[in-house]
C-alpha positions as CSV (number, residue, x, y, z in Angstrom):
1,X,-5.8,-119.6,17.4
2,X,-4.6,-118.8,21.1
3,X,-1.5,-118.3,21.7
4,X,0.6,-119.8,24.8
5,X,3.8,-120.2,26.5
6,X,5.1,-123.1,28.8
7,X,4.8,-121.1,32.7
8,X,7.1,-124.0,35.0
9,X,7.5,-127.5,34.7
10,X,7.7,-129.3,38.0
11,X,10.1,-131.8,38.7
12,X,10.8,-134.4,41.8
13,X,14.5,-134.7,42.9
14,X,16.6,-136.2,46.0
15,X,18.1,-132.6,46.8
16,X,16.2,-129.2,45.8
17,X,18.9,-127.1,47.2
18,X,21.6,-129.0,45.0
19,X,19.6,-129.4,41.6
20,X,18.5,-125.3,42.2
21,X,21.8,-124.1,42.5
22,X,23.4,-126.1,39.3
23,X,20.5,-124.8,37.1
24,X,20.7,-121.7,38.4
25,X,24.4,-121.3,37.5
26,X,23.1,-122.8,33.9
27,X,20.5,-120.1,33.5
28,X,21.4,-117.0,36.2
29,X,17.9,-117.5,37.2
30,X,16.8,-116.7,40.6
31,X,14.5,-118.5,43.7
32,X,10.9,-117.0,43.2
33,X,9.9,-118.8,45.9
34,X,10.8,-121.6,48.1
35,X,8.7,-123.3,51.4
36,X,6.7,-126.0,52.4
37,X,5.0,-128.5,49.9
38,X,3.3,-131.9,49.5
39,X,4.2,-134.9,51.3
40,X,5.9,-132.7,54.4
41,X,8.1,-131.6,51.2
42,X,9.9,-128.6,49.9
43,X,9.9,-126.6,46.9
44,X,12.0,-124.1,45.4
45,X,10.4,-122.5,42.2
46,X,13.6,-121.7,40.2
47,X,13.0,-118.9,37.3
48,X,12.6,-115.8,35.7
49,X,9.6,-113.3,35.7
50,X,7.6,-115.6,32.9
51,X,8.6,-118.9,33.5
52,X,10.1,-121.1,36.0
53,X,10.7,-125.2,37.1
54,X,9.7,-125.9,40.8
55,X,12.1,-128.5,42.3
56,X,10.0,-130.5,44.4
57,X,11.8,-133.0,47.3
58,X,10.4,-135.2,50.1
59,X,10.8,-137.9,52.4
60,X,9.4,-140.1,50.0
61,X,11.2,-139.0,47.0
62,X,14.5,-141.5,46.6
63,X,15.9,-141.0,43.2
64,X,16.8,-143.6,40.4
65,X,14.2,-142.6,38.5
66,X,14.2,-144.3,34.9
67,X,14.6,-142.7,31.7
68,X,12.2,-141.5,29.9
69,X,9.6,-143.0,32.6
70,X,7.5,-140.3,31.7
71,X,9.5,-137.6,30.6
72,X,12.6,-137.6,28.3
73,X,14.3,-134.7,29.0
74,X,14.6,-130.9,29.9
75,X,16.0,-128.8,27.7
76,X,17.2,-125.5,28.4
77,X,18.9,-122.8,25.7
78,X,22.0,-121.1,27.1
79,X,24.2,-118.1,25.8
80,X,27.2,-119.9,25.9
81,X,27.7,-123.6,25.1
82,X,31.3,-124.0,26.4
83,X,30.7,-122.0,30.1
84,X,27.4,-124.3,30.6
85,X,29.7,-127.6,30.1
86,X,32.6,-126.6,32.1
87,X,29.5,-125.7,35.2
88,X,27.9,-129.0,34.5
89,X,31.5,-131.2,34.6
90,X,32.9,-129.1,37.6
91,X,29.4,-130.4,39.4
92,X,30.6,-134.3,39.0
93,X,28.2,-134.7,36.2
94,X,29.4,-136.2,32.6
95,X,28.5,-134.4,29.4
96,X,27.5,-136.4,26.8
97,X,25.9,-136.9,23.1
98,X,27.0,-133.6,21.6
99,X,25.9,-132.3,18.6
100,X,24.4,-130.1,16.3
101,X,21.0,-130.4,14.7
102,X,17.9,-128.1,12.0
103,X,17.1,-125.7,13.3
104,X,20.5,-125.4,14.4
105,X,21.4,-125.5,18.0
106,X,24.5,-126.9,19.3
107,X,23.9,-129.1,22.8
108,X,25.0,-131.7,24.6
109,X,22.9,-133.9,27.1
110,X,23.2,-134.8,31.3
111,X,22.2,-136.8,33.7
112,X,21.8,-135.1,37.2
113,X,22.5,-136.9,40.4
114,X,18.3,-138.2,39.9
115,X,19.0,-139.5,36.4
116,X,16.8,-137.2,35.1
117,X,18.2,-136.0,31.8
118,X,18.6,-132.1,30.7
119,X,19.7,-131.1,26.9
120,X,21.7,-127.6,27.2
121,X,21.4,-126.0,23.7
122,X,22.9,-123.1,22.5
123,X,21.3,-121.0,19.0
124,X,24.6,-119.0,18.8
């Protein structure tokens, strides 16, 4: 059987500058790239040397998206549980849902400024 690993996810959002820089306090990733895109847009591809999620914005992007309208959430694993909730709620954004679940993380759920929802989880 092949194996595989996810490479970015791309995601539309009112402000790329904004949404890059609270994920990359989250994560301590860095901008591998950022210019021009679709729909006289811009992109900022916001990761690491495998993997990455390119924030996509443009004129015609306006926000309120609705939940789960495809997706459902992102989630992303942190080191610390506690530092990643104090970075989300000095943003202006509300934690919410915390818990713990098999195979064992601890996380708690946001909404960004979009509504699209992120699940920070934490294996420590």
């Amino acid at each position: 059987m092949p194996t595989a690993r996810l490479e970015h996810v791309n995601i539309s959002v009112t402000d790329a500058d904004r949404t890059a820089d609270l994920v990359a306090r989250l994560t301590g990733w860095h901008r591998r790239w950022e210019g021009p895109s679709l729909d006289n847009g811009r992109s900022i591809h916001l990761g690491d040397d495998r993997a990455y999620v390119a924030i996509h914005t443009s004129p015609r992007i306006t926000g309120n998206f609705s939940k789960s309208v495809p997706m459902n959430h992102i989630g992303i694993a942190v080191d610390d549980l506690a530092a990643a909730e104090a970075i989300v709620s000095d943003a202006g954004l509300e934690p919410f849902n915390h818990g713990e679940y098999d195979p064992g993380p601890r996380s708690f759920y946001f909404y960004d400024w979009d509504g699209i929802e992120w699940e920070i989880v934490c294996y420590e």
